[in-house]
C-alpha positions in Angstrom: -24.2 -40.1 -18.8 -23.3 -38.8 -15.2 -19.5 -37.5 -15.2 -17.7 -39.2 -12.5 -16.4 -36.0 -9.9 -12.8 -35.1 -10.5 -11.1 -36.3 -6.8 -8.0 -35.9 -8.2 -8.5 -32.1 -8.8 -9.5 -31.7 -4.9 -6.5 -34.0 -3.5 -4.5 -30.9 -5.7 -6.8 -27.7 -3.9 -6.7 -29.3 -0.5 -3.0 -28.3 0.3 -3.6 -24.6 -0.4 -6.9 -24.8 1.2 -6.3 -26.0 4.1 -2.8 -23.9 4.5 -5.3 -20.9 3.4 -7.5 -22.0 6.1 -5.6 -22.4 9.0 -3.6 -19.4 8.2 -5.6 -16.5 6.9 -9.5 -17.5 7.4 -9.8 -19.0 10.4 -7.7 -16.1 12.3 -9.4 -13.6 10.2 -13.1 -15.1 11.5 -11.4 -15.2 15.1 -10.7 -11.7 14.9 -14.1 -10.2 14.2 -15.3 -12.8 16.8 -13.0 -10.8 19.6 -13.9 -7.5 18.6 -17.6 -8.1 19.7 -15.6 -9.1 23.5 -14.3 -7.3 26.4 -11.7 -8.5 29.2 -11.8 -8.0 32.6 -9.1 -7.5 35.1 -8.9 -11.0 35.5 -8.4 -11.8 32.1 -11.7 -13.3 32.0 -13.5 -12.5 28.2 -17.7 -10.9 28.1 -19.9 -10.9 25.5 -20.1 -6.8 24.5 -21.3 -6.7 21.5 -20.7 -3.2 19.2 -19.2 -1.7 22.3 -15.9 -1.6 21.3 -16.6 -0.1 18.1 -18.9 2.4 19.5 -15.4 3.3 22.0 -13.1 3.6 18.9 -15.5 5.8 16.9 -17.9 7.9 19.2 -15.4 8.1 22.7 -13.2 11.2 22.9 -10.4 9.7 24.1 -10.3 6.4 21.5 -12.2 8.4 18.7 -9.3 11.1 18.0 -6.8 9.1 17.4 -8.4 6.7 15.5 -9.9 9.2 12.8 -6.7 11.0 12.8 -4.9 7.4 11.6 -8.0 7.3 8.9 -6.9 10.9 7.9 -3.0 9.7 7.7 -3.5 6.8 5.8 -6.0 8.7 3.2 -3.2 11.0 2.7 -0.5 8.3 2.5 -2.7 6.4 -0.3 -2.8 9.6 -1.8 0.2 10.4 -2.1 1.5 7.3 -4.0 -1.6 7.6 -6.0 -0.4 11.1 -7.5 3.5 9.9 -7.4 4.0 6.4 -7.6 2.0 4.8 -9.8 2.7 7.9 -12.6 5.9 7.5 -12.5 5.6 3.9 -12.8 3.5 4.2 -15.7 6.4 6.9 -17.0 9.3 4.8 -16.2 7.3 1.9 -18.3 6.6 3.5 -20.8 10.2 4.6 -21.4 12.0 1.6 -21.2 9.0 -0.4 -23.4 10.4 2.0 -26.0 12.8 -0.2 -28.6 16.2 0.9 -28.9 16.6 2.3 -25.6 20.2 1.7 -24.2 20.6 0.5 -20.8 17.1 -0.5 -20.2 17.4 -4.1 -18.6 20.0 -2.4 -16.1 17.9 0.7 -15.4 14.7 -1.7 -14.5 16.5 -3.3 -12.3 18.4 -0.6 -10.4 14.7 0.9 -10.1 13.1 -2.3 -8.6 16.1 -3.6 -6.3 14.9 -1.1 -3.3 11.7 -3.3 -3.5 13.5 -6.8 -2.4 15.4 -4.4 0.1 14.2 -5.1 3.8 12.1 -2.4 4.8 14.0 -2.0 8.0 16.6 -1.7 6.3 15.5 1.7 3.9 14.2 3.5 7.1 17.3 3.0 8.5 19.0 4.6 5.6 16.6 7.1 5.4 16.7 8.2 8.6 20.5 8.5 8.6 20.6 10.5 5.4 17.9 12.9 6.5 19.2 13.2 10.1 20.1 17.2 10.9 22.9 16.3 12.8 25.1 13.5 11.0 23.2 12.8 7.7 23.8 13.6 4.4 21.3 14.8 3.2 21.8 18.8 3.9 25.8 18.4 2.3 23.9 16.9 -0.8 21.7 19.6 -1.5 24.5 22.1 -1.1 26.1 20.5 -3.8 23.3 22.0 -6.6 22.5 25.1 -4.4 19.9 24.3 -2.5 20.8 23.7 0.7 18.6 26.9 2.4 15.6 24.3 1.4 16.8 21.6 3.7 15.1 20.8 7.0 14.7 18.5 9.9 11.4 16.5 7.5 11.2 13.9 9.7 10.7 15.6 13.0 8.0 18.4 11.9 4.3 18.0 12.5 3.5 19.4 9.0 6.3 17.1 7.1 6.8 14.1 8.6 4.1 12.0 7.0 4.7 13.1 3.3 8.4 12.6 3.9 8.0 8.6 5.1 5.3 8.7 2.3 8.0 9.7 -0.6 10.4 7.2 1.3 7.5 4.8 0.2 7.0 5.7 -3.4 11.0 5.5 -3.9 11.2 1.6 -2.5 7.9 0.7 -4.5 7.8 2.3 -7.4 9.3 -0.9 -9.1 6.3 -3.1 -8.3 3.5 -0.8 -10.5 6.7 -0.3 -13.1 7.1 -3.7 -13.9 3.3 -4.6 -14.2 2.7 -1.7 -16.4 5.7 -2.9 -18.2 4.4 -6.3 -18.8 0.8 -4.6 -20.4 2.8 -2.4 -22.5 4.5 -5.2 -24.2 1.4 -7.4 -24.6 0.0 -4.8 -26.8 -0.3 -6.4 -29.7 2.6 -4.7 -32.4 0.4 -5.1 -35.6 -1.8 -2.3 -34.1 1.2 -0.3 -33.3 3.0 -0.6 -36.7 -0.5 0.3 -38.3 -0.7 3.1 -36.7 3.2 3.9 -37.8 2.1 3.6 -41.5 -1.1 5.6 -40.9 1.5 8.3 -39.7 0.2 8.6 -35.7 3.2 10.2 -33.5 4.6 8.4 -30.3 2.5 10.2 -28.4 -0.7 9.8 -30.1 -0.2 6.2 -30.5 0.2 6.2 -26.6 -2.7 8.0 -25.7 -5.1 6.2 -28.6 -3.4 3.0 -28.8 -1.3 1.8 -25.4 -2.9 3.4 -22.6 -6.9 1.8 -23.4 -5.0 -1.6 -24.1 -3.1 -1.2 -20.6 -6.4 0.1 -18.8 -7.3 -3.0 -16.6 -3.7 -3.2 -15.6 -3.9 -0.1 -14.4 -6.8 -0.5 -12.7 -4.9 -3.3 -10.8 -2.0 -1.4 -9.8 -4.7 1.2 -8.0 -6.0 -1.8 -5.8 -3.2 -3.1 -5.2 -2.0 0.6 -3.8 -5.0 0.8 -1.9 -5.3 -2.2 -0.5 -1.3 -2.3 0.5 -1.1 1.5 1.8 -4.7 1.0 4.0 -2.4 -2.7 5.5 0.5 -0.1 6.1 2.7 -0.3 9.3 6.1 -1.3 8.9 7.9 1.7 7.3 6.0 4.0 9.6 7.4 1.6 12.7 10.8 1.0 11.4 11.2 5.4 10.6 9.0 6.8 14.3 7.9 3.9 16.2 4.9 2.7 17.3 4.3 6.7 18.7 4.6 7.5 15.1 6.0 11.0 16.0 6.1 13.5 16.1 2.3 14.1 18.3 1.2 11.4 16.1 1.9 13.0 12.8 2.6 9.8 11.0 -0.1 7.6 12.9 -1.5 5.5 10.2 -4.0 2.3 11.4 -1.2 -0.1 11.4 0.1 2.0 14.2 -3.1 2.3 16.3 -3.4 -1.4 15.5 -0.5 -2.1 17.0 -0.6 0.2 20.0 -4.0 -0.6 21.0 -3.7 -4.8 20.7 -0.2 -4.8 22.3 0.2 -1.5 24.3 3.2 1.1 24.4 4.8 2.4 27.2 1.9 4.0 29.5 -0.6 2.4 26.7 -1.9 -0.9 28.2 -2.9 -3.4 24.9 -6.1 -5.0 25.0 -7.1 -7.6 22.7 -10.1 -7.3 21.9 -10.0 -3.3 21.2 -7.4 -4.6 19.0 -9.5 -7.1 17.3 -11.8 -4.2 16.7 -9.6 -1.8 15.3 -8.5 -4.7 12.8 -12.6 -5.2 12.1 -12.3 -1.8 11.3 -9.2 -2.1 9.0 -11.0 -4.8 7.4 -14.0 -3.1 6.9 -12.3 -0.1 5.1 -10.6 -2.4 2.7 -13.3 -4.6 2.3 -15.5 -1.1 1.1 -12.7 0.4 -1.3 -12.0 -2.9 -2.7 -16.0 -3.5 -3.4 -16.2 0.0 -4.8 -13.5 -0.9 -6.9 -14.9 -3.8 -8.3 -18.8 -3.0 -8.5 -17.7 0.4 -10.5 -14.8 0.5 -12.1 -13.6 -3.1 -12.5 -17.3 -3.9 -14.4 -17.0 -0.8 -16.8 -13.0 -1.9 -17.6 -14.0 -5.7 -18.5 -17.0 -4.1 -20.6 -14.7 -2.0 -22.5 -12.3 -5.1 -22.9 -14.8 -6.5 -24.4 
């Protein structure tokens, strides 16, 4: 007998669907449509085809600064590769451990900079790294290490590891917390077993936890990726849309921004813009397939 098809189940999907549509599809279709475009003085739009992309990555003038954001951002995700997400898999770790005092008001000192507004922390930041009125040189005096302080934010060599750290301290809450919840679905039969069979804390992390917690951490790297490559806001809230100093800390949220909507001298254009985004796109769409087709296979084999 033919089943009857479930309408009830698409009168449920068609409010997200069409709020999915209208909001993140369709604009994200219109975009790689506009990057194929050029305008004219008048404002009028021309069929270009790869153009555009052949400007951004071959031209002297659009091709420098556009690799240089690529380079940026690699180092940024980098960066909270090597820092963030090991120290959220420390801090997990830690308070997942029974008996520890303090731990519910620990996790939560360590994820409020999270829900803070990210204008907000660059503000902060800025004030207690400032050279002239911040706190951050009177700070280090107070341990002895105040010869080490320097002007981070302003120097070619410093400036992107320093918003970069900024970074890692507001969001190292997010890969703590998922971590946190892996760790204490791992089933605790396995774990007392291992207690009788006489395995250390530190064996039965490296044995027992950590190939339990592998897909999660597997998601926490994605997620890293694909929210340090979508970058812009702490960069823009810290240096501007210059992303100073000489374009030190020029990320492709930056150069997305610069080139769609101009600064100063810098007139926008749109669909050099929409390009850039294509790009954007493209670099995420690659890392997240790479992800998937290698890694995320060979973790849901071992799960099972």
């Amino acid at each position: 007998m033919k089943r009857a098809f479930p309408w009830h189940v698409s009168v449920f999907l068609a409010p997200a669907l069409l709020i999915y549509s209208l909001f993140s599809a369709l604009p994200l279709i219109d975009t790689l449509r506009l990057g194929f475009y050029a305008t004219s003085d008048s404002g009028r739009y021309s069929f270009t085809g790869l153009s555009n992309y052949a400007t951004i990555l071959f031209d002297p003038q659009w091709s420098h600064a556009f690799w240089n954001a690529m380079w940026n951002n690699t180092k940024f995700f980098i960066i909270h590769m090597l820092l963030q997400n090991p120290i959220g898999l420390l801090l997990a770790t830690l308070f997942s451990l029974k008996g520890l005092k303090g731990e519910r008001t620990y996790r939560t000192l360590i994820f409020l900079p999270t829900l803070l507004s990210v204008v907000i922390i660059g503000f902060i930041w800025q004030l207690i790294l400032s050279p002239l009125w911040g706190v951050g040189e009177s700070l280090l005096a107070h341990v002895g290490l105040a010869d080490f302080f320097a002007p981070w934010l302003g120097q070619e060599s410093t400036a992107l590891p320093t918003i970069a750290l900024i970074s890692v301290w507001q969001y190292v809450g997010i890969p703590m917390m998922l971590i946190y919840a892996a760790l204490l679905a791992v089933p605790e039969e396995i774990i007392e077993a291992a207690h009788a069979e006489g395995a250390g804390a530190l064996r039965i992390f490296w044995d027992i936890k950590l190939p339990q917690i592998w897909p999660t951490l597997g998601l926490v790297t994605i997620l890293t990726f694909v929210a340090n490559f979508n970058a812009f806001d702490l960069v823009y809230s810290v240096k501007g849309a210059l992303a100073g100093p000489n374009y030190a800390t020029d990320i492709l949220g930056t150069f997305f921004y610069r080139t769609f909507f101009g600064y100063q001298s810098q007139i926008g254009s749109p669909t050099m813009g929409a390009a850039v985004a294509t790009l954007m796109f493209l670099v995420i769409l690659v890392g997240v397939g790479v992800y998937f087709f290698f890694v995320q296979r060979k973790l849901t084999r071992y799960e099972l």
